[in-house]
C-alpha positions as CSV (number, residue, x, y, z in Angstrom):
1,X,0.0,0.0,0.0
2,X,1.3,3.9,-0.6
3,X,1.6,5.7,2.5
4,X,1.9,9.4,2.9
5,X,3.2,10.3,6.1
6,X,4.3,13.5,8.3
7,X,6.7,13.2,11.0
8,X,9.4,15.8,12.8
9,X,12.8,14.8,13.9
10,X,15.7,16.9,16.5
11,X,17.6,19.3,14.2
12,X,20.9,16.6,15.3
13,X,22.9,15.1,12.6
14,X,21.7,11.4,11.4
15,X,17.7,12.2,12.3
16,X,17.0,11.6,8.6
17,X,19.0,7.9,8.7
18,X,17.1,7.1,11.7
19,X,13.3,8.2,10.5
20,X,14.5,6.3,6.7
21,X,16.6,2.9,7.7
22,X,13.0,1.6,9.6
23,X,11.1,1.8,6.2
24,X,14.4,0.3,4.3
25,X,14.3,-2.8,6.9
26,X,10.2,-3.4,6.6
27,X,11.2,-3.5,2.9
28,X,9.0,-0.6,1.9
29,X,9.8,1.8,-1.1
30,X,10.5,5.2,-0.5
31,X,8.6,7.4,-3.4
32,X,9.2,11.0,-2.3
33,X,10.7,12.7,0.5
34,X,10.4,16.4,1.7
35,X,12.7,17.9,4.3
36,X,12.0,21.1,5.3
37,X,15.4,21.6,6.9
38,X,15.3,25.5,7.3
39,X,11.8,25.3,9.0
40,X,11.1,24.5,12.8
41,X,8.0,23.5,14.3
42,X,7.0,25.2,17.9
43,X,8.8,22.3,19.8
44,X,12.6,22.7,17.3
45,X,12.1,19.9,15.3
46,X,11.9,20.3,11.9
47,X,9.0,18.7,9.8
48,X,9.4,16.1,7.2
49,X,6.8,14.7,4.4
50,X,7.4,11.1,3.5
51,X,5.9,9.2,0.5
52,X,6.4,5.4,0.2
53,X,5.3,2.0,-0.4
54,X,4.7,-0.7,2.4
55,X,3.6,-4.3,3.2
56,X,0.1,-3.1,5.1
57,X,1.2,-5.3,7.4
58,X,4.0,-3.7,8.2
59,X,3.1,-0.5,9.1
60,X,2.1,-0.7,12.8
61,X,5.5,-1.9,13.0
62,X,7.3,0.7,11.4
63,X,5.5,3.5,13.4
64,X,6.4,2.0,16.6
65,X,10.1,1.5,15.6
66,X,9.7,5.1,14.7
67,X,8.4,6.2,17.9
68,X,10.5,4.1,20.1
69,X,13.7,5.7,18.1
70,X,12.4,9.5,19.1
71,X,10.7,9.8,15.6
72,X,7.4,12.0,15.9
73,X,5.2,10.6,13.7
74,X,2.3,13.0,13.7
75,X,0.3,12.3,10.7
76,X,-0.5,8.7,9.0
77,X,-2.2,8.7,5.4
78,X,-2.8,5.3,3.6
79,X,-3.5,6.1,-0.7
80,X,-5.5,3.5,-1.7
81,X,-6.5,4.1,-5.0
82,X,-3.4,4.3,-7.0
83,X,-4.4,3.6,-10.5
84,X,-6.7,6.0,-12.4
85,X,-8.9,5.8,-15.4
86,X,-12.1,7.2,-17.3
87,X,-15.2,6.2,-19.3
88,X,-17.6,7.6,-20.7
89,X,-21.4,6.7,-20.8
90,X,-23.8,7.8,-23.4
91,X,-27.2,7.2,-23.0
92,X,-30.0,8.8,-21.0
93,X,-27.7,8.9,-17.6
94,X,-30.3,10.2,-15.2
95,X,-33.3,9.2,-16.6
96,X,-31.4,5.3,-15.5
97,X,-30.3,6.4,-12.2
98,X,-27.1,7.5,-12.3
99,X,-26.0,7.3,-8.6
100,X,-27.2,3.5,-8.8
101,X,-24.5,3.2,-11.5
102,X,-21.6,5.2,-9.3
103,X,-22.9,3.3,-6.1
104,X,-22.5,-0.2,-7.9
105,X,-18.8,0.4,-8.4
106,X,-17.8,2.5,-5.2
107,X,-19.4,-0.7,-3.7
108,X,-16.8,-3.1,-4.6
109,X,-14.3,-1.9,-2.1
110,X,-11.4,-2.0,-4.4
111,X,-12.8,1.5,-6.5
112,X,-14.8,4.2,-6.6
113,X,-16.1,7.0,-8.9
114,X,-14.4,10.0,-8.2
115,X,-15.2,12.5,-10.7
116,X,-18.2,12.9,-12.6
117,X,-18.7,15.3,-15.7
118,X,-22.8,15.6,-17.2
119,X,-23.6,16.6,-20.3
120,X,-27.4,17.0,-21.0
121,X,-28.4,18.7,-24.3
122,X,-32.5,18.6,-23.8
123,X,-34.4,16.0,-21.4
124,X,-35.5,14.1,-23.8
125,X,-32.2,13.3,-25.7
126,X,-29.3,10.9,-24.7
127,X,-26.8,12.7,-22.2
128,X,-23.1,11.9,-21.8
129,X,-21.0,11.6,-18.5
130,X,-17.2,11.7,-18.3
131,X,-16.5,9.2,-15.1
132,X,-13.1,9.1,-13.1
133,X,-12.4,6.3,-11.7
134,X,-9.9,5.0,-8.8
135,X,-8.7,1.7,-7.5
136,X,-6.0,-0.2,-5.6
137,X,-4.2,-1.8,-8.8
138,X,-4.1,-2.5,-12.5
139,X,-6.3,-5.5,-12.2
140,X,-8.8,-4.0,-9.8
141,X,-9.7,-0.7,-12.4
142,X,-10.1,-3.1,-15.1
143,X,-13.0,-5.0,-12.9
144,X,-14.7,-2.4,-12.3
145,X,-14.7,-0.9,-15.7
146,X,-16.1,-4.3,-16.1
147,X,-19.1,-4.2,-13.7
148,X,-19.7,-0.5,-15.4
149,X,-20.3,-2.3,-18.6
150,X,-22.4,-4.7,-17.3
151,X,-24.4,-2.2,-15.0
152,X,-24.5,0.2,-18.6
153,X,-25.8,-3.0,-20.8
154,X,-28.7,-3.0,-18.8
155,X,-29.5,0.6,-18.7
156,X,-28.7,0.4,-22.4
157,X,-26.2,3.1,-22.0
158,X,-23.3,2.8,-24.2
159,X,-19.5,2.4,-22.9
160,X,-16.3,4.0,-24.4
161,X,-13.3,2.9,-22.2
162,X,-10.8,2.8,-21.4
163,X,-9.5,6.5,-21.0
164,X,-6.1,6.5,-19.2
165,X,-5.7,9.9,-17.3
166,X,-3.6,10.6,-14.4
167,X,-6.0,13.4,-13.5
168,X,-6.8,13.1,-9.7
């Protein structure tokens, strides 16, 4: 799972080494890393943003070797959804329920709509919707692009996919 995470560590040399070499041994994968070295909190130690990759779990772990080594970890942040893609439905949207169609997919657990763009010439013709969608891998975006098609076949609503966008 990506993590984003905030902690603050003593202005003291090797404080960086000592917040890092934890997520090195837990084998997690270290994305980005922001060290504000010329800014101090209101207690001297000076904040860093972390960005990485973990076994899930793992992560109790690394916090408390953090801790116990004099790391202040003050914020945890799990990303979930880490791939992204778009569809787009023609077809009369609302007139078929359309949050029946978003609630079938953030359902699942492993997606969910996250951006939603309506188009809607007159009532009576077809409309068009621009859907982002998240999820936790490759595989899992594909399913539910899926279970959008099969939802939309239904409906009779029309699917173009997939559109790859690495819009959040």
């Amino acid at each position: 799972m990506r993590v984003s995470m905030d902690i603050e560590l003593k202005d003291i040399p090797g404080q960086l080494l000592l917040a890092l070499q934890p997520i090195s041994d837990l084998k997690g994968n270290l994305i980005s890393i922001v060290h504000h070295h010329e800014k101090h909190t209101p207690r001297g130690t000076i904040p860093v943003q972390l960005v990485f990759e973990i076994g899930s779990s793992n992560l109790d772990t690394l916090i408390s070797r953090l801790e116990n080594s004099g790391v202040d970890v003050v914020r945890v942040g799990e990303e979930r959804f880490i791939e992204h893609g778009a569809v787009i439905l023609i077809g009369h949207i609302v007139h078929t329920n359309i949050q029946d169609t978003i609630d079938t997919i953030d359902n699942t657990g492993f997606a969910e709509v996250v951006g939603l763009t309506l188009s809607m010439p007159r009532v009576s013709k077809p409309s068009s919707a621009f859907l982002k969608i998240d999820a936790v891998g490759k595989k899992e975006l594909y399913e539910a692009i899926s279970i959008l098609k099969n939802v939309a076949s239904k409906k009779n609503l029309l699917v173009i996919e997939p559109i790859e966008t690495q819009m959040k």
